[in-house]
C-alpha atoms as an extended CHARMM CRD file, in Angstrom:
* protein
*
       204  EXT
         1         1  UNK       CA             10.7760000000       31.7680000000       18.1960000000  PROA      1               0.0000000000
         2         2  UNK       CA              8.8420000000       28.1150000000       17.5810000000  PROA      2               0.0000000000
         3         3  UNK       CA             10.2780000000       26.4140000000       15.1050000000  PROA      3               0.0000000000
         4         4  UNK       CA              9.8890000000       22.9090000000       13.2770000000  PROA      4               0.0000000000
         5         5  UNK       CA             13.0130000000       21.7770000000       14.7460000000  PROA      5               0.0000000000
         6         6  UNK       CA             11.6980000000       22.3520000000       18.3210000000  PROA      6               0.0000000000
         7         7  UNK       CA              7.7520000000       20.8500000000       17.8310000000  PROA      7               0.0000000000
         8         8  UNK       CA              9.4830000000       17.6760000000       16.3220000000  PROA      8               0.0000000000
         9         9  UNK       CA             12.1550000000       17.1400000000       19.3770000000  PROA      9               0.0000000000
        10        10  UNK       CA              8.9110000000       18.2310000000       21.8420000000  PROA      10              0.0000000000
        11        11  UNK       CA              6.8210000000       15.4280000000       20.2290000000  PROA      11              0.0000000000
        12        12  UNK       CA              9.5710000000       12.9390000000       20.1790000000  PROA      12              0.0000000000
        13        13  UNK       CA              9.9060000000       13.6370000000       24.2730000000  PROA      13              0.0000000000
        14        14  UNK       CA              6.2130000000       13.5340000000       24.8210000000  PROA      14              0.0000000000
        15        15  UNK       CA              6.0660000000       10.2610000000       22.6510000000  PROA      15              0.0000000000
        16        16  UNK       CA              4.8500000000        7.1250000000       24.5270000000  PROA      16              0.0000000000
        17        17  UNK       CA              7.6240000000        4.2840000000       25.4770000000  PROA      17              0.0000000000
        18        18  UNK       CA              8.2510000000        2.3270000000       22.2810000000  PROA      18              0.0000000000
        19        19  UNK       CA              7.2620000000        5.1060000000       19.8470000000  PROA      19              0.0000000000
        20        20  UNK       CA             10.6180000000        7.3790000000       20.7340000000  PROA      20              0.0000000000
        21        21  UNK       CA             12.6370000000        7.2590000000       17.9650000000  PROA      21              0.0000000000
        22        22  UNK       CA             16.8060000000        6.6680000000       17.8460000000  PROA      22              0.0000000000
        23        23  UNK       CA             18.8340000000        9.3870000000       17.7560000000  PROA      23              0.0000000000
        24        24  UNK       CA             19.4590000000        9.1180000000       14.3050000000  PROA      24              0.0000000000
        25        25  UNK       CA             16.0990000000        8.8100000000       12.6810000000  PROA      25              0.0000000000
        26        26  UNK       CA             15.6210000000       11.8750000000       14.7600000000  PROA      26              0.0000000000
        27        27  UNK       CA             18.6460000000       13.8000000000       13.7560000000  PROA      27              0.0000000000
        28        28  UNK       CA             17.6450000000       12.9570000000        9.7860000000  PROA      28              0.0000000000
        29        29  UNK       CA             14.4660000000       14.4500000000       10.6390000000  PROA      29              0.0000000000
        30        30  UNK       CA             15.7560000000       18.0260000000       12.5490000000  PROA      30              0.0000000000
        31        31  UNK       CA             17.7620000000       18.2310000000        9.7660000000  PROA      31              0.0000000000
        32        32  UNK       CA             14.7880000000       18.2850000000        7.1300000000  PROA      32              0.0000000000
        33        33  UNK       CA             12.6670000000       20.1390000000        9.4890000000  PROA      33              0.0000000000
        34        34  UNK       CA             15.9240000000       22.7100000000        9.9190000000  PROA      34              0.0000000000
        35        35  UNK       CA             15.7840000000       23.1080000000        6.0410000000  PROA      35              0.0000000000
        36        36  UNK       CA             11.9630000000       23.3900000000        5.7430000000  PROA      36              0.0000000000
        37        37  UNK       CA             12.2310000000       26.8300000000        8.2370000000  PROA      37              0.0000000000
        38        38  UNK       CA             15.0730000000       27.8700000000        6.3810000000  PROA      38              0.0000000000
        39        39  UNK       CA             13.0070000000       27.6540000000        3.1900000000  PROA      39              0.0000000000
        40        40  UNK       CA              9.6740000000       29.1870000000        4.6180000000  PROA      40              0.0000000000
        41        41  UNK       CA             12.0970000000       32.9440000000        5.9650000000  PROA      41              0.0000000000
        42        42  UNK       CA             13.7960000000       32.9090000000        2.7610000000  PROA      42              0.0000000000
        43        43  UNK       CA             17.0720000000       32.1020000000        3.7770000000  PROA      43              0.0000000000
        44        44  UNK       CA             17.5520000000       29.5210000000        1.0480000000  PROA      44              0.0000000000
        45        45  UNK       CA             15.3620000000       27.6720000000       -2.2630000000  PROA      45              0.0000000000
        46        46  UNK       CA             16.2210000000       24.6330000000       -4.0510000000  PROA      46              0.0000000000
        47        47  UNK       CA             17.1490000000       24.0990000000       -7.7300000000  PROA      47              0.0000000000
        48        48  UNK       CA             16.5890000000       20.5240000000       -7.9030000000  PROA      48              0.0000000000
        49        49  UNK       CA             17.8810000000       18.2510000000       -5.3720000000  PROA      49              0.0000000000
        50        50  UNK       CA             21.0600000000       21.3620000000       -4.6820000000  PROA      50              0.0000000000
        51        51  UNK       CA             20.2860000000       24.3180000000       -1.8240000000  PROA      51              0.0000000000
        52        52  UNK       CA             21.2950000000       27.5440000000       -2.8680000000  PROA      52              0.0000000000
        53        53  UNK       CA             21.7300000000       29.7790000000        0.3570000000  PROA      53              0.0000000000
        54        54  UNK       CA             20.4600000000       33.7100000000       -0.2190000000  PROA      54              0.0000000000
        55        55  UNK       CA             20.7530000000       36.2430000000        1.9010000000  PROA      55              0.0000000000
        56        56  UNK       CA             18.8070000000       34.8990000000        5.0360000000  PROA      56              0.0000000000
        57        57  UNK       CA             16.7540000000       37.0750000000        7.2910000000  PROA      57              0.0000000000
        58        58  UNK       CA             17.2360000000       37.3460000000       11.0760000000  PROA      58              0.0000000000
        59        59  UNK       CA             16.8680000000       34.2010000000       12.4600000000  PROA      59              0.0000000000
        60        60  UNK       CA             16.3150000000       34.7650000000       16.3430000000  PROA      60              0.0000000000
        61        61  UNK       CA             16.3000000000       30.7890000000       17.3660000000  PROA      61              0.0000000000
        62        62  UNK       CA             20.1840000000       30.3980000000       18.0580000000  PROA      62              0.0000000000
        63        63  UNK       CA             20.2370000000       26.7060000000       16.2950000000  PROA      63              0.0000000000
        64        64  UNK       CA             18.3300000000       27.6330000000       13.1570000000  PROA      64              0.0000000000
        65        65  UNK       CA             20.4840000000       30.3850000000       12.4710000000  PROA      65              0.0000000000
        66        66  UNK       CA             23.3020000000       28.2690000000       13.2400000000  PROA      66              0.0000000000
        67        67  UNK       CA             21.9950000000       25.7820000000       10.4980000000  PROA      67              0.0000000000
        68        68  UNK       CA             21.5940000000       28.9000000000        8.4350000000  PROA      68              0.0000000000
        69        69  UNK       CA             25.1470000000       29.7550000000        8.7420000000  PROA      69              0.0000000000
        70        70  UNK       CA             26.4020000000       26.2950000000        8.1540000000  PROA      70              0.0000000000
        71        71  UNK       CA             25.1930000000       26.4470000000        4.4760000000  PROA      71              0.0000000000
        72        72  UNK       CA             27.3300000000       25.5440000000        1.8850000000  PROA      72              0.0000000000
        73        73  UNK       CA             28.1470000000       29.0020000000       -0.0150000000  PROA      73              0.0000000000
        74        74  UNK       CA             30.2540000000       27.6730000000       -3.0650000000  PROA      74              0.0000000000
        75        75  UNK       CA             29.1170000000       26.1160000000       -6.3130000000  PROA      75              0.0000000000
        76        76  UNK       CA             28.3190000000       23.2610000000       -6.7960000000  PROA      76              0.0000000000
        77        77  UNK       CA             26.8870000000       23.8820000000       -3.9400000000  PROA      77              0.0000000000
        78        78  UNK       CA             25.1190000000       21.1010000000       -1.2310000000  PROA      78              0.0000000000
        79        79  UNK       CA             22.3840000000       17.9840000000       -2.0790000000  PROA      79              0.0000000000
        80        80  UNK       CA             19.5900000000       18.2280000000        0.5710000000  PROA      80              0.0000000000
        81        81  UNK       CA             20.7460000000       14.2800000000        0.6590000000  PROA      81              0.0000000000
        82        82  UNK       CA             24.5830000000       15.2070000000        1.7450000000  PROA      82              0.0000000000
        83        83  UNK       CA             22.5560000000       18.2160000000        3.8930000000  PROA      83              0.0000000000
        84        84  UNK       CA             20.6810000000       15.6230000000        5.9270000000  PROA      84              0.0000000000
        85        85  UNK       CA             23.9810000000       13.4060000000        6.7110000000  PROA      85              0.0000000000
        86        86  UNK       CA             26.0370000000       16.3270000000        7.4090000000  PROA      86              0.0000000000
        87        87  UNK       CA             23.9670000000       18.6450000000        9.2330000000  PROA      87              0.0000000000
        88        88  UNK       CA             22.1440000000       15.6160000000       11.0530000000  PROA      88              0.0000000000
        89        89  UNK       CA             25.1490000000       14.3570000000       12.7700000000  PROA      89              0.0000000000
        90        90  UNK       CA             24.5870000000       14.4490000000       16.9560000000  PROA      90              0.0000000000
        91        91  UNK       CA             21.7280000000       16.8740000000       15.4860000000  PROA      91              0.0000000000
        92        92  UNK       CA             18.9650000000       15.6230000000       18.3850000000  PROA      92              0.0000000000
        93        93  UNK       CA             21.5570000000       15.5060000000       21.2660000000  PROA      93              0.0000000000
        94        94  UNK       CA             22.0930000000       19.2650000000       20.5530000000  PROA      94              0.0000000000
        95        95  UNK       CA             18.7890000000       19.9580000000       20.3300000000  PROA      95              0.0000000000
        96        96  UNK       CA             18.0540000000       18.1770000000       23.3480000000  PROA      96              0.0000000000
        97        97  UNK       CA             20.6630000000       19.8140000000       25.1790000000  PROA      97              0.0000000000
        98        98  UNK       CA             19.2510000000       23.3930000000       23.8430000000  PROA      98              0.0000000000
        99        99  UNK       CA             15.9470000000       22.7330000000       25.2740000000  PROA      99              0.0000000000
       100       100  UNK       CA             17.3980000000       21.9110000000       28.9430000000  PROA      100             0.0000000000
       101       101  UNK       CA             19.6670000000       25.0190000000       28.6150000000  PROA      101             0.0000000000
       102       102  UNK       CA             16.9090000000       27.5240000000       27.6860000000  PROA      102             0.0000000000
       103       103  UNK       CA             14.8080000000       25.4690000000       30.9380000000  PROA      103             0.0000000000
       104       104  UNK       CA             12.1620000000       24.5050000000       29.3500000000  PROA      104             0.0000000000
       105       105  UNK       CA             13.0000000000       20.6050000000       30.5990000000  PROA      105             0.0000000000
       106       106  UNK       CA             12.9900000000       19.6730000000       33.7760000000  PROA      106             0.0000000000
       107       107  UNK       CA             14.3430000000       16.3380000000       32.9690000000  PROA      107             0.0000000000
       108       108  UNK       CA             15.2850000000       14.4630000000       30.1890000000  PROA      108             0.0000000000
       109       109  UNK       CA             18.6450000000       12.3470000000       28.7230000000  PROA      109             0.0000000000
       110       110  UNK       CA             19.2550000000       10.1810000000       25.7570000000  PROA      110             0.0000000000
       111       111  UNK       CA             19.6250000000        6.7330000000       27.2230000000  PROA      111             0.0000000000
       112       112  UNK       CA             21.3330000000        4.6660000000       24.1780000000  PROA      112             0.0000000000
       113       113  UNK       CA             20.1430000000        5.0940000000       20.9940000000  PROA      113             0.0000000000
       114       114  UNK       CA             16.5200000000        6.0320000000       21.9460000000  PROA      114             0.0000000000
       115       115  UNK       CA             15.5430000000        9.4500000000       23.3840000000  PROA      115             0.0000000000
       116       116  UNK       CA             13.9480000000        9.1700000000       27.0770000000  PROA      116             0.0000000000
       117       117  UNK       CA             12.0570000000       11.4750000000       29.0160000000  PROA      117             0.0000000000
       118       118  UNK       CA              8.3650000000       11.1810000000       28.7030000000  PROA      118             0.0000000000
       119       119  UNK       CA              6.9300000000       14.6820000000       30.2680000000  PROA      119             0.0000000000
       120       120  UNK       CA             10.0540000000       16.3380000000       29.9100000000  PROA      120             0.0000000000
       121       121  UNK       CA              8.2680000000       19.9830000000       28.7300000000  PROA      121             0.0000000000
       122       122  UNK       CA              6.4210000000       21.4450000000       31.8360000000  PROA      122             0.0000000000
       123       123  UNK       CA              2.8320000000       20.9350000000       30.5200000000  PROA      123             0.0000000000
       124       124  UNK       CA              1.8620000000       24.7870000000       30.8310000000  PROA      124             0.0000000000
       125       125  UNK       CA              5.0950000000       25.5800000000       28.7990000000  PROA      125             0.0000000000
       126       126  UNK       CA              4.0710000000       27.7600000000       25.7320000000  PROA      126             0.0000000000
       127       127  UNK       CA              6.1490000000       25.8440000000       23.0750000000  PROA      127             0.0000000000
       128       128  UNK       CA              4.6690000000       22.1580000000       24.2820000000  PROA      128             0.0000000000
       129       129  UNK       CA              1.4580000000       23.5370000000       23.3960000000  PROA      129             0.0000000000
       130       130  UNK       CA              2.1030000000       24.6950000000       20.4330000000  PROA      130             0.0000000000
       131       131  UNK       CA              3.7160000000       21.5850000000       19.5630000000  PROA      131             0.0000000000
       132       132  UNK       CA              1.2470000000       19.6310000000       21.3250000000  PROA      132             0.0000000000
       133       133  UNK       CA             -1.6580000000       21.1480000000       18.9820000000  PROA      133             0.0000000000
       134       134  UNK       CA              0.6020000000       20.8850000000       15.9190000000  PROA      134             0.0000000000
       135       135  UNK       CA              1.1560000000       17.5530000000       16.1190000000  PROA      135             0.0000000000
       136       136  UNK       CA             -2.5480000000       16.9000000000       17.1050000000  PROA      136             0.0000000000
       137       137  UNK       CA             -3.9900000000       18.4840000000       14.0310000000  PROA      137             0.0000000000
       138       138  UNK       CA             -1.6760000000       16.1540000000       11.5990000000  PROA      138             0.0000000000
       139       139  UNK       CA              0.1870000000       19.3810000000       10.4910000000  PROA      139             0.0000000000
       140       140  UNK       CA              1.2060000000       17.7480000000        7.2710000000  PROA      140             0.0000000000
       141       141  UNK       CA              4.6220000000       18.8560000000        7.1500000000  PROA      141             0.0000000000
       142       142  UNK       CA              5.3610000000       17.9630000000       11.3920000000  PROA      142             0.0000000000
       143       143  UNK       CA              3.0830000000       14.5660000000       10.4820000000  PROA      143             0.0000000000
       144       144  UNK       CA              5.4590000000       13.6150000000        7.7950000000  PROA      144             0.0000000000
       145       145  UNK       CA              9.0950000000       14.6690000000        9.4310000000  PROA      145             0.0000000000
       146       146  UNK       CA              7.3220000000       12.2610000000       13.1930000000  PROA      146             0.0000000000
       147       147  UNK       CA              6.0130000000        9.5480000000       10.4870000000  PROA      147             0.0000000000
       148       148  UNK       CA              9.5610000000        9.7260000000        9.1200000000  PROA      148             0.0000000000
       149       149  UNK       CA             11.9330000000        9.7040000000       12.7300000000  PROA      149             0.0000000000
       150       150  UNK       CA              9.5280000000        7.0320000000       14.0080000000  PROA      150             0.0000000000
       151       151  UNK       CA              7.0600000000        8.6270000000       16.1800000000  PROA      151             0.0000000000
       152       152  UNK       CA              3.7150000000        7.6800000000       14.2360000000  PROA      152             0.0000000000
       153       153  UNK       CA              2.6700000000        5.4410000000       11.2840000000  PROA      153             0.0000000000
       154       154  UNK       CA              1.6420000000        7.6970000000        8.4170000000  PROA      154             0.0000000000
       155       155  UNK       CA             -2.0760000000        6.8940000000        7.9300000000  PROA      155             0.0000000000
       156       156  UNK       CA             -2.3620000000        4.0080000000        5.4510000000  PROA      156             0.0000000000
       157       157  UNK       CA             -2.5490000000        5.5030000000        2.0780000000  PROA      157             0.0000000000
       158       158  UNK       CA             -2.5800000000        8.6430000000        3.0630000000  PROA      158             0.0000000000
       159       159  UNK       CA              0.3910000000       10.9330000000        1.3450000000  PROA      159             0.0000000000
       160       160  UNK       CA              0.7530000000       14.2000000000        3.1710000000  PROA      160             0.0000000000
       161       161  UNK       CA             -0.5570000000       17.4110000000        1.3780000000  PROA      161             0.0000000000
       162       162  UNK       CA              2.3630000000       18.9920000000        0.7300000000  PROA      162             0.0000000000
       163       163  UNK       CA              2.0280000000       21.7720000000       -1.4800000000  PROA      163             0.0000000000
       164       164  UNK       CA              5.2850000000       23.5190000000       -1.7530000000  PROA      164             0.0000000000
       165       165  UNK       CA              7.4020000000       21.2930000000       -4.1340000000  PROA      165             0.0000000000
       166       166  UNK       CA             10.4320000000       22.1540000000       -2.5040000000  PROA      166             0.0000000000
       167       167  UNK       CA              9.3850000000       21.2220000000        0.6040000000  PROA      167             0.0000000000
       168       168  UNK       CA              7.8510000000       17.9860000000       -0.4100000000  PROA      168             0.0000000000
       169       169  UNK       CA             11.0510000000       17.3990000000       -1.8410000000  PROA      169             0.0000000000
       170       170  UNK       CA             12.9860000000       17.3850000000        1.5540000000  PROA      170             0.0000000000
       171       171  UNK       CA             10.5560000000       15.4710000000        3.2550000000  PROA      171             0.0000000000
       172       172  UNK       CA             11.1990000000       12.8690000000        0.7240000000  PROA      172             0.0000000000
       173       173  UNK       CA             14.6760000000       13.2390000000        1.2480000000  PROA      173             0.0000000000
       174       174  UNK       CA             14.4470000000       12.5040000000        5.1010000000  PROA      174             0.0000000000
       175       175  UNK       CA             12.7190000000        9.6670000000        4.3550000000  PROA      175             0.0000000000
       176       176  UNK       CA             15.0820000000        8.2090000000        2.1300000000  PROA      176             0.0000000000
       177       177  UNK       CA             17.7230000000        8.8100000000        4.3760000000  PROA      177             0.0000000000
       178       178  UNK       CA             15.8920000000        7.8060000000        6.9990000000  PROA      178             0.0000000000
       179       179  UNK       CA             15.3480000000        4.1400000000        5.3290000000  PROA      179             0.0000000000
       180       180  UNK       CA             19.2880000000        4.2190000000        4.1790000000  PROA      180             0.0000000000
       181       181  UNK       CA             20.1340000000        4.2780000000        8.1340000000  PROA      181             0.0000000000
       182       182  UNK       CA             17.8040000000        1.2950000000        8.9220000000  PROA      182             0.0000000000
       183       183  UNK       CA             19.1430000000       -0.6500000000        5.9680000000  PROA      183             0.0000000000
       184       184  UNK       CA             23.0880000000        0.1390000000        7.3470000000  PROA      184             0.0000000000
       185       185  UNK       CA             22.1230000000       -0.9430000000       10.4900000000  PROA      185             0.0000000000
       186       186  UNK       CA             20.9710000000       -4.1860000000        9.6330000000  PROA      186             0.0000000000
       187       187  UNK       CA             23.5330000000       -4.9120000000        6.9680000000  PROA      187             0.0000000000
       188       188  UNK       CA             25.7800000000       -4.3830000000       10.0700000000  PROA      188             0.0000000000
       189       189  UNK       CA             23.9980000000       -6.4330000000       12.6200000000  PROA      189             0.0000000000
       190       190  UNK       CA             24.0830000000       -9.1670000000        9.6480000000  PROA      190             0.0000000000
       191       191  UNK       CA             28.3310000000       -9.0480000000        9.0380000000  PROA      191             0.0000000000
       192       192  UNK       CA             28.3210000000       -8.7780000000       13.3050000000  PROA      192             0.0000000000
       193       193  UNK       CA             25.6970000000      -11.6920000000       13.3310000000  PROA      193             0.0000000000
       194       194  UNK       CA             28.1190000000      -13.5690000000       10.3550000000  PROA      194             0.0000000000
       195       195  UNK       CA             31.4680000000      -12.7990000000       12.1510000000  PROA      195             0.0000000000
       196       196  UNK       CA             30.3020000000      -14.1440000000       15.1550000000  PROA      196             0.0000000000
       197       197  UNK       CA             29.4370000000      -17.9760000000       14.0460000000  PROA      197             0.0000000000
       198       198  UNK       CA             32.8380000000      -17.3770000000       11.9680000000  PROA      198             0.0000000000
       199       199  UNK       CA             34.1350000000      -16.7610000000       15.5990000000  PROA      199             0.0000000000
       200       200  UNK       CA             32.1400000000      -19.1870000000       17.2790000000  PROA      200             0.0000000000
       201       201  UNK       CA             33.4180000000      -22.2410000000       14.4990000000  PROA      201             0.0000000000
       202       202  UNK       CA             37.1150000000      -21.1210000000       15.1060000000  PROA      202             0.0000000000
       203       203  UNK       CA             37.3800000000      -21.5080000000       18.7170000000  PROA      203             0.0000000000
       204       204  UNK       CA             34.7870000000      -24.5090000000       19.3110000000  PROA      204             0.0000000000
């Protein structure tokens, strides 16, 4: 079964060096592209920013209907915002790790932060193709989730044409999220940066 979740890690592999996103811009984004399948077989709908889970169809790909079974069941139920942390956790590593069991990968490894492995689907592989085309006809949803991890600019001024509300609402979500990482991280590298010259002053 092809799913969002796969064309978005295939992309991110075939991406060239310096356009392969970090692991967690690209676990935000498997998350939201996780949700988007789960909305488009039924499995769940959103009432506002909450996801309220129904009774989901057969999912055959193992890690979408893992997602689907790691729905929050009780009221108040989940924010597609505390989805995307949650579910997004280590998200691309197991995704990545997926792909090399089923043998679709002949090689590829996540070498820091940023995922490595240019090539790594076997060129006449069904699913890179699919991807492959996907990606190259600016799917908008696949277009938004890449523009989103990192893997392409969206095209300036250009808003994807997303008509399903719901799903324009998690895209927006993975982009928030996605811009709530980057400003962490350089909070962080600032306090690091701060305690260093602290550190620096104390024993000069």
């Amino acid at each position: 079964m092809e799913t969002t979740p796969q064309d978005l890690l295939v992309v991110a592999l075939e991406a060239r060096a310096g356009r392969r996103p970090e692991q967690g811009e690209l676990s935000l984004a498997l998350a939201g592209a996780e949700l988007v399948d789960l909305l488009d077989v039924g499995a769940v709908r959103l009432a506002d920013t909450r996801i309220l889970p129904l009774d989901p169809p057969a999912v055959a790909d193992r890690l979408l209907a893992g997602a689907a079974a790691a729905l929050v069941r009780q009221p108040p139920f989940e924010s597609v915002e505390d989805w995307l942390w949650r579910r997004g956790r280590g998200l691309a590593a197991a995704y990545a790790a997926e792909l090399r069991a089923e043998g679709q990968s002949r090689h590829h490894r996540f070498h820091r932060r940023h995922v490595e492995g240019g090539g790594a689907v076997p060129a006449d592989a069904p699913e890179r193709r699919a991807a492959v085309d996907r990606w190259a006809s600016r799917e908008p949803v696949l277009a938004a989730l890449g523009a989103a991890a990192g893997i392409d600019d969206p095209p300036p001024g250009d808003q994807p044409d997303i008509a399903d509300d719901a799903v324009a609402t998690v895209l927006a979500a993975v982009s928030d999220a996605v811009r709530e990482l980057d400003a962490v991280r350089q909070r962080r590298a600032i306090e690091k940066a701060a305690f260093d010259n602290i550190w620096r002053g104390a024993v000069g």
